[in-house]
C-alpha positions as CSV (number, residue, x, y, z in Angstrom):
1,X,114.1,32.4,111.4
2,X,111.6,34.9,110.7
3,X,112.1,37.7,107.5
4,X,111.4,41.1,109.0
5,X,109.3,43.3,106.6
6,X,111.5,44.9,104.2
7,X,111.9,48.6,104.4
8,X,109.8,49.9,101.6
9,X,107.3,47.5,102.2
10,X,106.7,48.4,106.0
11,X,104.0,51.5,105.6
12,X,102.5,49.5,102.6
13,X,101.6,46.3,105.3
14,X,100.8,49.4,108.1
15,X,98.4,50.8,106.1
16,X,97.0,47.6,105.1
17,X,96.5,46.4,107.8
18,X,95.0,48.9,109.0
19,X,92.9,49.0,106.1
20,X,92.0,45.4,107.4
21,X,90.8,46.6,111.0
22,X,88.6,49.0,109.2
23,X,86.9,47.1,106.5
24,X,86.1,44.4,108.9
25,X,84.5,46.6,111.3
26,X,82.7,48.1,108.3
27,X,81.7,44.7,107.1
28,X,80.1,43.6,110.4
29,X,78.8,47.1,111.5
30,X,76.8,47.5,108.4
31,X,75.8,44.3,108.1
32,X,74.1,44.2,111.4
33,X,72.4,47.7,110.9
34,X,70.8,46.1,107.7
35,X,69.3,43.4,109.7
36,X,68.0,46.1,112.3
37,X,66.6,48.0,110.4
38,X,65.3,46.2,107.4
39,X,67.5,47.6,104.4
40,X,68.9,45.9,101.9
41,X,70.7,48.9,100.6
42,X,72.7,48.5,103.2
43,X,73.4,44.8,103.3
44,X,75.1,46.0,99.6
45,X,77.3,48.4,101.3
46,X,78.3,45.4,104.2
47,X,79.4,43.4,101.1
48,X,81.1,46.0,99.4
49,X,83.5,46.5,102.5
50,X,84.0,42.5,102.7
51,X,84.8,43.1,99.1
52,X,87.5,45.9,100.4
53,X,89.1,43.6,103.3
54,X,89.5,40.4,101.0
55,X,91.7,43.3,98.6
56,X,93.6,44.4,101.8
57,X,94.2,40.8,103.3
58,X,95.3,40.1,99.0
59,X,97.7,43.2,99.5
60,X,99.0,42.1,103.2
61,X,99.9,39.0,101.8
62,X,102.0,40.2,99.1
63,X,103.5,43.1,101.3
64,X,104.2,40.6,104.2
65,X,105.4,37.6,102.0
66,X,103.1,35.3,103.4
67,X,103.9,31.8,102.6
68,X,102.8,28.0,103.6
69,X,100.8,28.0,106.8
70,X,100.5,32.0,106.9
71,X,98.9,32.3,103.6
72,X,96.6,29.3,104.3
73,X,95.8,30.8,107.7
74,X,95.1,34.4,106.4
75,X,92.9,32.7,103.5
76,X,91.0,30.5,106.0
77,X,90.5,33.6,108.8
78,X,89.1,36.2,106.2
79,X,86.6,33.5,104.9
80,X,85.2,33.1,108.5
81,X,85.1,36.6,109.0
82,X,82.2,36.4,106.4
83,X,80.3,33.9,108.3
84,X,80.9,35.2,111.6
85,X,78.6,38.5,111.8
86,X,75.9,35.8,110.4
87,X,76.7,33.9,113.0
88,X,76.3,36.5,115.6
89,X,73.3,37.3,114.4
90,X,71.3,34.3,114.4
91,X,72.6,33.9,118.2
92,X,71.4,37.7,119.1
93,X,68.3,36.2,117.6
94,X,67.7,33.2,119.3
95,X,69.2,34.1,122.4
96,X,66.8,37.3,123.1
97,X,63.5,35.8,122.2
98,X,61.8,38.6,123.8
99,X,63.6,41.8,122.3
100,X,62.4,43.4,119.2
101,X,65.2,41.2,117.2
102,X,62.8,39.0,116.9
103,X,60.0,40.5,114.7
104,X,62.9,41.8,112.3
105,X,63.2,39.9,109.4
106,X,66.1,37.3,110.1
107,X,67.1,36.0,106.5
108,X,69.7,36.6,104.6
């Protein structure tokens, strides 16, 4: 059976993981404002909040007791979410040949 969240762990694991919604939206929103609009400044910022969600999904794992096939899974999900925006980009790109994606600069 399943281990409920103890007590004085439950608004630590709220607020992470709501710390996780955020700095995964952060990570992808800035990182695809970079690529429109050609700064690398930004790009920085897109890696700081990746930076911030691998802390929070650290933290939920801790708060949650992850262990066996949830750690892995958690592990395994927050490394995709780095590739994924990437991923999404280069299909934006290739899929609207005619847009004004196209003469941005595409590399990473």
């Amino acid at each position: 059976m399943l281990e409920p969240v103890a007590l004085k762990d439950f608004f630590a694991t709220f607020f992470t993981s709501a710390l996780i919604i955020m700095a995964g939206a952060s990570y992808a929103l800035l990182f695809a404002w970079s690529k429109l609009t050609q700064n690398p400044q930004l790009k920085y910022f897109a890696y700081a909040a990746y930076i911030v969600l691998l802390i929070a999904v650290g933290l939920l794992t801790q708060y949650a007791h992850f262990t066996g096939h949830w750690l892995i899974l958690s592990w395994v999900m927050v490394i995709g979410y780095f590739f994924a925006p990437i991923a999404i980009w280069h299909l934006c790109v290739r899929t609207h040949p005619s847009s004004t994606l196209t003469t941005r600069n595409t590399n990473e």
